[in-house]
ZAMARGU-4260 file (C-alpha; in steps of 0.2 Angstrom, whole numbers, plus 5000, padded with zeros to 4 digits):
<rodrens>
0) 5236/4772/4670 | 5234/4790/4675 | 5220/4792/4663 | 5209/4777/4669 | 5211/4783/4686
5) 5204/4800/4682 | 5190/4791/4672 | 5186/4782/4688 | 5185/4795/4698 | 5175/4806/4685
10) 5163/4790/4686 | 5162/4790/4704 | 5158/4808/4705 | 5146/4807/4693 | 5137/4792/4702
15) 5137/4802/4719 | 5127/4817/4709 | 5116/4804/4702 | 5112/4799/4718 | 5111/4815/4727
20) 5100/4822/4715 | 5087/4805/4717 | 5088/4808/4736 | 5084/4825/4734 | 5069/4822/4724
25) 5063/4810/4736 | 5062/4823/4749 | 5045/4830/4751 | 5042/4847/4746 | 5034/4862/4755
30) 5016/4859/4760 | 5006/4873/4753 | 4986/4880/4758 | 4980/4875/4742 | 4960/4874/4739
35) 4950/4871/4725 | 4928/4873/4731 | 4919/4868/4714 | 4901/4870/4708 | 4900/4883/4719
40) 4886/4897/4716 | 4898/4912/4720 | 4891/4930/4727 | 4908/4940/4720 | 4899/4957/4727
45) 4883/4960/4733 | 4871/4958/4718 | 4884/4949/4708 | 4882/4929/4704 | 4892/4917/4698
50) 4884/4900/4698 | 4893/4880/4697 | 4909/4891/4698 | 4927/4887/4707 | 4937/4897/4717
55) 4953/4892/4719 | 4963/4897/4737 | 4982/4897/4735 | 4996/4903/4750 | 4982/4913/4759
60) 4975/4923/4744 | 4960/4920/4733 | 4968/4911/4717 | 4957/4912/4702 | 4937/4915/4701
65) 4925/4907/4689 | 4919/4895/4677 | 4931/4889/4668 | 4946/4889/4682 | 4960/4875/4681
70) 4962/4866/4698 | 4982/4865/4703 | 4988/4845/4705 | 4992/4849/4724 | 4973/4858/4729
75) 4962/4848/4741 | 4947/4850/4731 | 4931/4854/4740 | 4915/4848/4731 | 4903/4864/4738
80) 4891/4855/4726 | 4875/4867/4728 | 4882/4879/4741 | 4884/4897/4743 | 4900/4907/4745
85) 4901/4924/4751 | 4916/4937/4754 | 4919/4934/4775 | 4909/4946/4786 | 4918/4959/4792
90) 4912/4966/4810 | 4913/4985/4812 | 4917/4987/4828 | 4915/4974/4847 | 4925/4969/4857
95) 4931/4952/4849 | 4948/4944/4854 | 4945/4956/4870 | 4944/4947/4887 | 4930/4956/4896
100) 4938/4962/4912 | 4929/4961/4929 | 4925/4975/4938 | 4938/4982/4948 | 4932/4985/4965
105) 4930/5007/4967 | 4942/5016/4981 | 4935/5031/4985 | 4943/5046/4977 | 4951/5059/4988
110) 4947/5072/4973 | 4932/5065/4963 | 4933/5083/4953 | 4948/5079/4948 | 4952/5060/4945
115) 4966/5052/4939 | 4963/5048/4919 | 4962/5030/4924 | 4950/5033/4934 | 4940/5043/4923
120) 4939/5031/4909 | 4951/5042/4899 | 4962/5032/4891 | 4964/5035/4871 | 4983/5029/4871
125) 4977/5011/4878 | 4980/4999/4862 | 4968/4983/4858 | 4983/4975/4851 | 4989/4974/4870
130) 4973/4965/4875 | 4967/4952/4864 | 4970/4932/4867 | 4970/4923/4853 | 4959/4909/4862
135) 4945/4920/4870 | 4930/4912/4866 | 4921/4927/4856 | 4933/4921/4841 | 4930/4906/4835
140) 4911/4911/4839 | 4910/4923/4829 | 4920/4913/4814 | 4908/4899/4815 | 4892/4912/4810
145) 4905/4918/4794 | 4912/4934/4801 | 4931/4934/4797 | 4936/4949/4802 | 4933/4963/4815
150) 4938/4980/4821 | 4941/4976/4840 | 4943/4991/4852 | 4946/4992/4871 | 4932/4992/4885
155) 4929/5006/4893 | 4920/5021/4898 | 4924/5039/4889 | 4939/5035/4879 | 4942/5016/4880
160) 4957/5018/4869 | 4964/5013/4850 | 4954/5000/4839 | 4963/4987/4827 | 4957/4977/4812
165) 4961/4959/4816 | 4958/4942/4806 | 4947/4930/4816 | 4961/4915/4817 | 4977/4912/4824
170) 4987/4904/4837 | 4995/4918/4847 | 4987/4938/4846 | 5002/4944/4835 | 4994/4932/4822
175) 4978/4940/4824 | 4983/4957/4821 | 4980/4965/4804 | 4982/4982/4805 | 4986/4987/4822
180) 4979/5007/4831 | 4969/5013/4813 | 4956/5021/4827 | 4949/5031/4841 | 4935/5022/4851
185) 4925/5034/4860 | 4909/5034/4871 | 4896/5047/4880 | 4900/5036/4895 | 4904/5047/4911
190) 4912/5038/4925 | 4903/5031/4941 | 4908/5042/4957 | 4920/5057/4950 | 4922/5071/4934
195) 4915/5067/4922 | 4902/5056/4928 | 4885/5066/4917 | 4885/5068/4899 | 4886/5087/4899
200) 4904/5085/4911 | 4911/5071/4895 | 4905/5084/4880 | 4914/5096/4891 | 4928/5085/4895
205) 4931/5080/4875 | 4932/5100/4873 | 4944/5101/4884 | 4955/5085/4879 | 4955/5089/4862
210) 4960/5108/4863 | 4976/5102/4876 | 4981/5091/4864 | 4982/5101/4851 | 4992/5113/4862
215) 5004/5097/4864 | 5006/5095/4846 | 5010/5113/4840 | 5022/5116/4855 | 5029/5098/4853
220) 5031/5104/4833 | 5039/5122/4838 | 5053/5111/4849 | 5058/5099/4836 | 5061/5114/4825
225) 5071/5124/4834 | 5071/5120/4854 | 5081/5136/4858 | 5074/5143/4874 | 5058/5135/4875
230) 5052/5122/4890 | 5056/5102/4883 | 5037/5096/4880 | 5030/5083/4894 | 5015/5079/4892
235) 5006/5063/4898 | 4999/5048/4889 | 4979/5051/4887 | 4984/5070/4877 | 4999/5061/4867
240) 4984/5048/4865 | 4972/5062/4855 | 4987/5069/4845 | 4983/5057/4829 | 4963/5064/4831
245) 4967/5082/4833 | 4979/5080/4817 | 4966/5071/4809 | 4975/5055/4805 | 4963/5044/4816
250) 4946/5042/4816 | 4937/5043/4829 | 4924/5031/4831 | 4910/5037/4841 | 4894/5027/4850
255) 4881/5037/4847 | 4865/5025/4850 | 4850/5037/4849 | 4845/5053/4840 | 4851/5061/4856
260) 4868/5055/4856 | 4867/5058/4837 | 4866/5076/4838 | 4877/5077/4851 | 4892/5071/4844
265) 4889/5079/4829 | 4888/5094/4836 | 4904/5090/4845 | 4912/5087/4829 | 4908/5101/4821
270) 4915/5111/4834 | 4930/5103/4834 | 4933/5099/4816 | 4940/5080/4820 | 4937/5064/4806
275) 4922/5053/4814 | 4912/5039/4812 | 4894/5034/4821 | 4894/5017/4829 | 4883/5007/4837
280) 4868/5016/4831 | 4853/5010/4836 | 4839/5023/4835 | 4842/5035/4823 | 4827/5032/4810
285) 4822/5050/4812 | 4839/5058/4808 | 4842/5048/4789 | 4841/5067/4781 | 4853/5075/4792
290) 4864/5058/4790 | 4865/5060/4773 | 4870/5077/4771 | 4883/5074/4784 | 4894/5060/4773
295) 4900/5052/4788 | 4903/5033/4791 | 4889/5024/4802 | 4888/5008/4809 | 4872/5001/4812
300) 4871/4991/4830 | 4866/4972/4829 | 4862/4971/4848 | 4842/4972/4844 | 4829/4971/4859
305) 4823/4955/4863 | 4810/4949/4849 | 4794/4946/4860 | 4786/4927/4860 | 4765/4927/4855
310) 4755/4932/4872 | 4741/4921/4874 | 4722/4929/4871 | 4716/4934/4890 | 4699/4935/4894
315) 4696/4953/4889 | 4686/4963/4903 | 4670/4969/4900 | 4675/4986/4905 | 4695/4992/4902
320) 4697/5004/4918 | 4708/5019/4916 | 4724/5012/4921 | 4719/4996/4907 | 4719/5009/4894
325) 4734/5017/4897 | 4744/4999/4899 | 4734/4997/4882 | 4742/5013/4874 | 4760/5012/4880
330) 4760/4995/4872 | 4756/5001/4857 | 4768/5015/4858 | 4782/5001/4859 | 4775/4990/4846
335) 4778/5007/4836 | 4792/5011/4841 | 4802/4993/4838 | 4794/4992/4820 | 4804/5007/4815
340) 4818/5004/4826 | 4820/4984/4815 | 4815/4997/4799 | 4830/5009/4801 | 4842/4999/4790
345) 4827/4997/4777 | 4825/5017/4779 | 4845/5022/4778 | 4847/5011/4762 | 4834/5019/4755
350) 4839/5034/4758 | 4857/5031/4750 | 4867/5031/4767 | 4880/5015/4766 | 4882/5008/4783
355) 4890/4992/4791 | 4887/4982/4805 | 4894/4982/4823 | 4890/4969/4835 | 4895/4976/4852
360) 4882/4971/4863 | 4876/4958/4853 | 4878/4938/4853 | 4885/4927/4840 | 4872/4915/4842
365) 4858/4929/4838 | 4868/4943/4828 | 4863/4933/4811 | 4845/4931/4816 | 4843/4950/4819
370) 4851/4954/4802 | 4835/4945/4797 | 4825/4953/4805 | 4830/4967/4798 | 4830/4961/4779
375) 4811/4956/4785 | 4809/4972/4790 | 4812/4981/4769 | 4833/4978/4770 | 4838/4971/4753
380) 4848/4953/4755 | 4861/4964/4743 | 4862/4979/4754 | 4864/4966/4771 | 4878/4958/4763
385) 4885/4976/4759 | 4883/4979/4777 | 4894/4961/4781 | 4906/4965/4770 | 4910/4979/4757
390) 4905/4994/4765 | 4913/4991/4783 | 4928/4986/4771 | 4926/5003/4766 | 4926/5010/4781
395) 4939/5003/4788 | 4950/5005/4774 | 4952/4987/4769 | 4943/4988/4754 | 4959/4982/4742
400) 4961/4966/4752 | 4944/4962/4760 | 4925/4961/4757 | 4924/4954/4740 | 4928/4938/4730
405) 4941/4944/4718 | 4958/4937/4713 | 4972/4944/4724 | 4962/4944/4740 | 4965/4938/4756
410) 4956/4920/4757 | 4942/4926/4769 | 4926/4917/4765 | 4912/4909/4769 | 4901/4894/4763
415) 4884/4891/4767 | 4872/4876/4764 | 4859/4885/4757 | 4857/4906/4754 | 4868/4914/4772
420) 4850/4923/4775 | 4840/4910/4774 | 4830/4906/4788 | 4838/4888/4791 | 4854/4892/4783
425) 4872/4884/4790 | 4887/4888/4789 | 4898/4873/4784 | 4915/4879/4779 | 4923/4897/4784
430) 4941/4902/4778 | 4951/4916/4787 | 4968/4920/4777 | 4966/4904/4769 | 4965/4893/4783
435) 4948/4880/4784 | 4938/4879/4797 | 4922/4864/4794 | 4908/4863/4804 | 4897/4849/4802
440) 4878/4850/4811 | 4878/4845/4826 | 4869/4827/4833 | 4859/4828/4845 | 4869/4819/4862
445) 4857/4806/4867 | 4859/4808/4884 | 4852/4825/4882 | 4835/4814/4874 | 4836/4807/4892
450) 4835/4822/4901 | 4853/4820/4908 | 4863/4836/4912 | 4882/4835/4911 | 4892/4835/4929
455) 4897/4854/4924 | 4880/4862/4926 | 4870/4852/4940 | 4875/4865/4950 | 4867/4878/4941
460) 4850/4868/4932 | 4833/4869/4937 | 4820/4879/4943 | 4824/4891/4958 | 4811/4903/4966
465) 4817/4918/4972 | 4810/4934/4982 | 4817/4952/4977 | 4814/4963/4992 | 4811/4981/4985
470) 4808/4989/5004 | 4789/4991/5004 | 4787/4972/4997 | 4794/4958/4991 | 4792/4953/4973
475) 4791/4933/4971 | 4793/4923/4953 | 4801/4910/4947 | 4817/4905/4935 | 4820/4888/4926
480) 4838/4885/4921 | 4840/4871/4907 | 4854/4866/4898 | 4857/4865/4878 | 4863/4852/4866
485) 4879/4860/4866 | 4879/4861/4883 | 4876/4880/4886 | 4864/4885/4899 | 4849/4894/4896
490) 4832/4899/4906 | 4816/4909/4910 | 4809/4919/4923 | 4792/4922/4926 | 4782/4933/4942
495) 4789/4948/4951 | 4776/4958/4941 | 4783/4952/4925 | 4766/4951/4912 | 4774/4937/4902
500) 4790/4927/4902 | 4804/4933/4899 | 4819/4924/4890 | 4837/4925/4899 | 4853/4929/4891
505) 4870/4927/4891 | 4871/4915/4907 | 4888/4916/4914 | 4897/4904/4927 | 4912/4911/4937
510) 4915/4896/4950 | 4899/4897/4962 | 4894/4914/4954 | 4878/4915/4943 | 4875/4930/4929
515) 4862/4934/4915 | 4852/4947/4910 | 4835/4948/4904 | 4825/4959/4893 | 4809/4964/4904
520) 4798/4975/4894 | 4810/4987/4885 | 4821/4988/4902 | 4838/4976/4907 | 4840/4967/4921
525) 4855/4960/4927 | 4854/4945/4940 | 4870/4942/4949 | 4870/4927/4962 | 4880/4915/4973
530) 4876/4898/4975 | 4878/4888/4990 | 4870/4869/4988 | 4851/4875/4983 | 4852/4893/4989
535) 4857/4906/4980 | 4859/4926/4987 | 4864/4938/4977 | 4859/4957/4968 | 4847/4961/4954
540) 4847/4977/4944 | 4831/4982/4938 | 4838/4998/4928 | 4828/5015/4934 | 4820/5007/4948
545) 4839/5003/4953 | 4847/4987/4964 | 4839/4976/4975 | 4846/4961/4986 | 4839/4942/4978
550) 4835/4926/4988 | 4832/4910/4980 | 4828/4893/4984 | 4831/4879/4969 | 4813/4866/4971
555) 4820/4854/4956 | 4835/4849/4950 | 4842/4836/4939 | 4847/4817/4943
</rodrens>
């Protein structure tokens, strides 16, 4: 009897495994971020091709590479059939994932000589890390134009603080953050109103930084070791701040845009024997030799002038007075002059000098088109890519897990319909650490085929005349505000002495407040209104001729 009970049991047991097993299996299992792109023509570095390939993206990291690649049973397969995929573009340095801060309103200072670091712009222990947001808007612009990555540093003036590498995709700024204070941003940028507000007083004031923070760091040394009889070190933030740049463990990016600043901060650094990388270079064809001998990183600035629209023929005169010739000249000059400025890149890779790109300055919406510009201007399509992705890699010290399509790195990619420098090329797939993003191309809105304008700019579109008074005169043009298909606004202002129109940028709407700039023959002007029904008063700055008050009335406006 005892025996059929224990076989009972052993049966019920058995059955109540059975079962929980089968239950078990029933479960689902753990999603993974598994992708398989096929017939994919794949740039694995600059130069290098392989064409109807797969890559296969697996937990955040690329899987396999090639031809002959077996597809896991759980990838979403992608058929890229005839697209191009690239390593992700990796942006040397901006301020991407960085809300730009308004302007704080100026106190005066009851010591201007001797400002508070604050004040002066000083501020080399700030941290990027401690400003970005994942949902500023410069992210996902910039993702949807392939870059993937960036090295984001503080705004500022002097010494905005440390930059960080960050990945381009996440939904809080921990999840952004790759590898967090690898730099020291740096500017020749005095501050408005107190010391050091020329760029003699910053060279001066960097001297003077960098030889008290190195006074820090050997006294801060000497205490550890033995703090017998010897002051405890206090010291405040901006000379802790310099400590890693004085002991060489930072590199100090700095913006050096001319041939000017060039020599200036190299002189600087050979003074002071700190690690250094140029950035935001913008005019420095002349100085390829000396960049050369120098082996120091450079990042080449994407923030290009304005490309000028085709003036129409005018009548020519039948005699050019003095005054004709000279306007005649100094065009020409500029012509010169931007040709070899859109030929540097062409004339640094030539050369041998790697470089990468930084977009500070620059819009997302233009930064590709002015990379081809440059390509038209002699830059190999290998050596741009080079500039997108592996030397900046480099650079930033990246290079194992970004910047080329290889097994075991970070799933940061971009695919394109047709080659990325193509003309008319679109971007219709990015991944950053293995997550997808699609775009598809965007159809025209019908209503915009109407002329309608959404509720959220009628405020702002249409055509406004305005009068600049300048003391002696008043200058008169006129600006017409339209709005985009994806709802952007956009314009252009002719008159007030302008010999052709000029194109707006980077409209921005903060409540009844109107801002954009405008490239006016080689000079910036920055236009800041307010709006009140169909008036608008406001301030425009005109660059060397400085700021001058701005009325306007709006004579059209949309339904």
């Amino acid at each position: 009897m005892k025996l059929k009970i224990w076989a009972l049991c052993s049966l019920v047991v058995s059955l109540l495994f059975l079962f929980s097993s089968v239950q078990s299996q029933d479960e689902p299992g753990e999603v993974t971020r598994t992708y398989a792109l096929t017939n994919v023509h794949i740039t694995t570095t600059p130069g290098t091709m392989i064409k109807n390939g797969t890559v296969v993206i697996k937990d955040g990291l690329i899987h396999s590479v090639g031809q002959d690649v077996i597809i896991p049973a759980d990838a979403q397969v992608i058929e890229a059939d005839t697209m191009f995929l690239y390593a992700g573009f990796i942006d040397g340095l901006s301020h991407i994932g960085i809300p730009k801060p308004k302007e704080a309103e100026r106190k005066r200072e009851k010591d201007p000589g001797n400002p508070t670091n604050e004040r002066a712009g000083i501020t080399p222990e700030k941290s990027a890390t401690s400003l970005l947001k994942a949902t500023d808007k410069s992210i996902s612009d910039y993702r949807a134009v392939g870059f993937t990555a960036a090295h984001t540093v503080p705004y500022g003036r002097m010494l905005p603080g440390q930059g960080s590498v960050i990945l381009l995709d996440g939904d809080n700024a921990s999840d952004l953050i790759y590898k967090s204070d690898m730099s020291t941003y740096g500017q020749l940028l005095g501050s408005q109103g107190v010391f050091p507000n020329t760029i003699i007083a910053v060279i001066t004031k960097y001297r003077e930084l960098y030889k008290q923070s190195q006074q820090a760091s050997s006294h801060m040394t000497k205490y550890k070791s033995n703090s017998i009889g010897m002051k405890r070190p206090a010291y405040d933030a901006a000379t802790l701040g310099l400590i890693s740049v004085t002991k060489r463990q930072s590199t100090l990016f700095m913006s050096a845009h001319d041939h000017l600043d060039i020599h200036r901060v190299l002189g600087l650094q050979k003074d002071l024997g700190f690690k250094m990388a140029l950035a935001n270079v913008k005019n420095a064809y002349r100085l390829t030799d000396l960049i050369r001998t120098k082996n120091i990183p450079v990042l080449l600035s994407l923030d290009l002038f304005k490309k000028e629209k085709e003036k129409k023929k005018k009548k020519e005169k039948k005699e050019k007075d003095m005054w004709d010739k000279e306007k005649e000249a100094l065009n020409k000059r500029k012509a010169e002059e931007r040709k070899s400025i859109e030929g540097q890149a062409a004339a640094f890779s030539k050369k041998g000098i790697r470089f990468g790109f930084s977009t500070d300055g620059a819009s997302a919406k233009t930064v590709m088109d002015n990379v081809r510009r440059l390509i038209k201007a002699g830059l190999s399509e290998d050596a741009a890519l080079a500039a997108l992705t592996t030397y900046p890699a480099h650079i930033l010290g990246v290079s194992q897990t970004m910047g080329t399509v290889q097994n075991g790195k970070i799933a940061n990619l971009v695919v394109s319909k047709t080659p990325i420098f193509d003309e008319k090329s679109k971007v219709r797939y990015v991944f950053v650490d293995g997550n997808l993003h699609e775009y598809e191309e965007k159809k025209k809105d019908a209503k915009k085929k109407e002329g309608k304008v959404s509720d959220k700019n009628k405020a702002y579109v249409g055509t406004w005349e305005f009068s600049i008074n300048i003391g002696d005169d008043v200058l008169k043009g006129e600006i017409v505000i339209t709005e985009s298909e994806d709802g952007t606004l956009q314009g252009e202002m002719t008159g007030a002495q302008l010999d052709s129109t000029v194109e707006i940028e980077e409209i921005t709407i903060d409540g009844d407040e109107l801002s954009f700039t405008a490239d006016a023959e080689g000079d910036t002007i920055s236009w800041k209104g307010t709006i009140d029904g169909d008036s608008m008063e406001g301030e425009v700055n005109t660059g060397p001729m400085g700021t001058f008050p701005i009325t306007a009335t709006r004579t059209s406006s949309p339904e």
